[in-house]
C-alpha positions as CSV (number, residue, x, y, z in Angstrom):
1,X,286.0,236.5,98.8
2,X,283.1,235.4,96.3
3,X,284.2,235.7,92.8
4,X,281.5,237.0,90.3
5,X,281.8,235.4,87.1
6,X,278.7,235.7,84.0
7,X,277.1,232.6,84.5
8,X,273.9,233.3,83.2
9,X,271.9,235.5,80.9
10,X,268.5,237.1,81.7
11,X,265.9,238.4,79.5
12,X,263.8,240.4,78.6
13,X,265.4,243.4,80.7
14,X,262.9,245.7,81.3
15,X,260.4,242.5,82.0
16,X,256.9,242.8,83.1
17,X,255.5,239.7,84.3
18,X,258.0,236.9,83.8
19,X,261.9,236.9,83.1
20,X,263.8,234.4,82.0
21,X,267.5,233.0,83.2
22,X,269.6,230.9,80.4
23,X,272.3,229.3,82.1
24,X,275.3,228.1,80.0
25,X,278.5,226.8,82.1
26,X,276.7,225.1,85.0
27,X,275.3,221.9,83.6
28,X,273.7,219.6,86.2
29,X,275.1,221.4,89.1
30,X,272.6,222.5,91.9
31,X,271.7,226.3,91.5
32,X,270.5,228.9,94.0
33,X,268.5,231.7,92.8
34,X,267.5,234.8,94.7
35,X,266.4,237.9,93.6
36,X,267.2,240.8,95.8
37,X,265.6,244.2,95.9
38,X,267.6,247.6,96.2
39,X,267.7,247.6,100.1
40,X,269.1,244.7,100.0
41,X,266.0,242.4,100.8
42,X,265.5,239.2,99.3
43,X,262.2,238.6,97.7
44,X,262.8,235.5,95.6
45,X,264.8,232.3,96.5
46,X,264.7,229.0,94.4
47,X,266.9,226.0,94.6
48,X,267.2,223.1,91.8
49,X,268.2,220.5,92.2
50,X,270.4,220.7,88.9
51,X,268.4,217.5,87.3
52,X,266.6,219.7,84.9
53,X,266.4,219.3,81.3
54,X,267.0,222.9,80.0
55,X,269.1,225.5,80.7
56,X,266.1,228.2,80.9
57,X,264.3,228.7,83.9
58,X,261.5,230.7,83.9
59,X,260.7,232.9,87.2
60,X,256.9,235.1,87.7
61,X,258.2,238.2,88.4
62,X,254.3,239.7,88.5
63,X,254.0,240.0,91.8
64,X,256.8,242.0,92.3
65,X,256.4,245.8,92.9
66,X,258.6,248.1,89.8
67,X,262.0,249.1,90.4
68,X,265.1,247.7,90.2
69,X,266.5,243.8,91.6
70,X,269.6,241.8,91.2
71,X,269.1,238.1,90.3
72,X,271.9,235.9,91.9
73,X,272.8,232.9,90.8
74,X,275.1,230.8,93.2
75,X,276.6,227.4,92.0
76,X,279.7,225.3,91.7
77,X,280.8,227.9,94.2
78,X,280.5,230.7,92.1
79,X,278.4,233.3,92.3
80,X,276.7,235.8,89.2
81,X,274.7,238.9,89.5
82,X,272.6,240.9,87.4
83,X,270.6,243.6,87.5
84,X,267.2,244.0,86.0
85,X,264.2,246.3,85.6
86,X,260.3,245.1,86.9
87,X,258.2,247.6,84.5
């Protein structure tokens, strides 16, 4: 029973090449980041370790084929989804 809370904002939805994720709440805790296409596949993964310096983290989305993903962000046991667009 994974709650889904708005922990995060992403940008610029439609992206081309690169999107960006500003996280607000989470402060140094370690974050999991996937992104997950619309069968359900996982084509990104990224752990931190939560040590960072900013809040924006910055993921190359190039290689990715268009269509539509979900970013998840998992941390402090909570877990945030959104979708976006890969023009």
């Amino acid at each position: 029973q994974s709650q889904s809370t708005q922990l995060f904002s992403l940008y610029p939805n439609p992206a081309n090449d690169v999107i960006s994720i500003e996280t607000s709440e989470i402060g140094n805790s370690v974050k999991r980041y996937t992104i997950v296409n619309m069968l359900g596949q996982v084509v990104f993964v990224r752990t931190n370790s939560g040590f960072n310096s900013s809040n924006v983290e910055q993921f190359d989305i190039n290689e990715l084929p268009k269509g539509v993903y979900i970013v998840e962000l998992f941390a402090d046991g909570k877990r945030s989804a959104q979708k976006f667009t890969k023009n």
